[in-house]
C-alpha positions as CSV (number, residue, x, y, z in Angstrom):
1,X,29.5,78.1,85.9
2,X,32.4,79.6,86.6
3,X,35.5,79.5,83.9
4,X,39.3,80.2,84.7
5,X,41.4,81.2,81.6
6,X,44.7,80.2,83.8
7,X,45.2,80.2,87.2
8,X,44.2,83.4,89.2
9,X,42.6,84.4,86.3
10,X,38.4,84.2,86.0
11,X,36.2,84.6,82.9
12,X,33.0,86.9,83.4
13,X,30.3,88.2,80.9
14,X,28.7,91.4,80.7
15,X,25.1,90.8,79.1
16,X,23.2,92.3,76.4
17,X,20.5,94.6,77.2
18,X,18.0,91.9,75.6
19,X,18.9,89.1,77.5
20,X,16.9,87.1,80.1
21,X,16.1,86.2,82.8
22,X,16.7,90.4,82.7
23,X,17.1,90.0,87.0
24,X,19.8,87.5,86.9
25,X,21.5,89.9,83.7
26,X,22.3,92.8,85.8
27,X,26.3,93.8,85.9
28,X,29.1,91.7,85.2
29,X,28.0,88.1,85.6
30,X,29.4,84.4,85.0
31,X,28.8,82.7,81.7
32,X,26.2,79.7,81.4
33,X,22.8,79.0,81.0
34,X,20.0,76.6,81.6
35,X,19.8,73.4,80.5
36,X,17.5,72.0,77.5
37,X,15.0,69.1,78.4
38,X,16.6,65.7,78.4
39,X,20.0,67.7,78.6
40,X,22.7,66.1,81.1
41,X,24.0,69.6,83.3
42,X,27.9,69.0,82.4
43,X,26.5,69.0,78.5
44,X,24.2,72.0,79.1
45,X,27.4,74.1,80.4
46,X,29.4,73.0,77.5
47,X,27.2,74.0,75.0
48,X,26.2,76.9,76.5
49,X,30.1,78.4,76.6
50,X,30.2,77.2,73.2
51,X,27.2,79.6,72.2
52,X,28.1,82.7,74.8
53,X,31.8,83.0,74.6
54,X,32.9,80.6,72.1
55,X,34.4,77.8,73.9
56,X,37.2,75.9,72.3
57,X,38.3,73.5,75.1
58,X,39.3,73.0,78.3
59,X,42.2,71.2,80.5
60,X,39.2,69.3,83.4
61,X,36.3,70.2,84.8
62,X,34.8,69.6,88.5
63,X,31.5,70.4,89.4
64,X,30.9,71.9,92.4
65,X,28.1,71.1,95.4
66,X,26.2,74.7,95.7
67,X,23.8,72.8,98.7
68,X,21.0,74.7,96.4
69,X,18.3,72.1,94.9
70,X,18.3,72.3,90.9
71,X,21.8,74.3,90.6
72,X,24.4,73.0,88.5
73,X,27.8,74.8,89.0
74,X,31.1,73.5,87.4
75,X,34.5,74.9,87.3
76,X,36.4,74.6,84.0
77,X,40.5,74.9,84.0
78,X,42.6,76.9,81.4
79,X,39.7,77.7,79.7
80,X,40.8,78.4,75.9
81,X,38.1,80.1,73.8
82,X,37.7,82.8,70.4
83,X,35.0,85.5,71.6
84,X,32.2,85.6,69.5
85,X,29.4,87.7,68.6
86,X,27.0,86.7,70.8
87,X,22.9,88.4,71.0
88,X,23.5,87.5,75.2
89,X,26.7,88.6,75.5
90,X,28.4,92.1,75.3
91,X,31.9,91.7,76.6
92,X,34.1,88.7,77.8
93,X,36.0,90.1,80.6
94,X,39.5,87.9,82.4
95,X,40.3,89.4,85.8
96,X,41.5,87.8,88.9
97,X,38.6,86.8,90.9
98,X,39.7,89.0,94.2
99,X,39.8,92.2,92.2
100,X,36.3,92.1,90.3
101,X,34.7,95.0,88.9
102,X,32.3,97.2,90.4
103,X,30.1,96.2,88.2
104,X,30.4,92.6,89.0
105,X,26.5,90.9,90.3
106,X,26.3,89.7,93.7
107,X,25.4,86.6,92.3
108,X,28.1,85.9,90.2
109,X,30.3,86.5,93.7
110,X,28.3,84.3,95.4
111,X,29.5,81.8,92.6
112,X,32.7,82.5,93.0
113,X,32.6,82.3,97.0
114,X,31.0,78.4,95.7
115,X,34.0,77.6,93.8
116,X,36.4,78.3,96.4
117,X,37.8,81.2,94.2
118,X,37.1,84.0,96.6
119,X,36.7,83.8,100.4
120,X,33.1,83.9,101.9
């Protein structure tokens, strides 16, 4: 999932020490989850950004071909939400995708390089 609060502008989550899967936790990473059994994958990364960073609503949503089997990745516009405490997440960071922190995960820019946000 990646989440963009207005254009140029990406939503990112730094994790709790506690939370799992602990290999896919490390450093700044996107927002999301998996989904529940039954679960359709646009519902699963609603409620999930409902649960992790509190969202409120967004302007569309698009979901994006990865080419990887069994990964669901959407992009949500102008992202409006009211951070929440949160046992997964530590911090709710809004930076423009180009200029991540050190401490961002290679995965979450690989997600990024799948939504077109940063070059490959």
């Amino acid at each position: 999932m990646a989440a963009r609060r207005r254009a140029g502008t990406a939503l990112h989550a730094r994790r709790t020490r506690g939370a799992r899967p602990p290999h896919l936790c490390r450093g700044m990473v996107s927002a999301g989850g998996g989904r529940r059994r039954g679960e359709a994958p646009r519902a699963a990364v609603e409620r999930e950004l409902r649960e992790e960073i509190g969202l409120t609503s967004y302007s569309a949503i698009e979901r994006v071909a990865t080419g990887e089997p069994g990964l669901a990745v959407f992009l949500l516009r102008d992202v409006r939400y009211r951070p929440r405490r949160s046992l997964e997440i530590a911090e709710i960071v809004a930076c423009d995708p180009a200029a991540l922190p050190a401490s961002a995960s290679p995965r979450l820019r690989r997600l990024l390089c799948m939504v077109g946000a940063v070059p490959t």
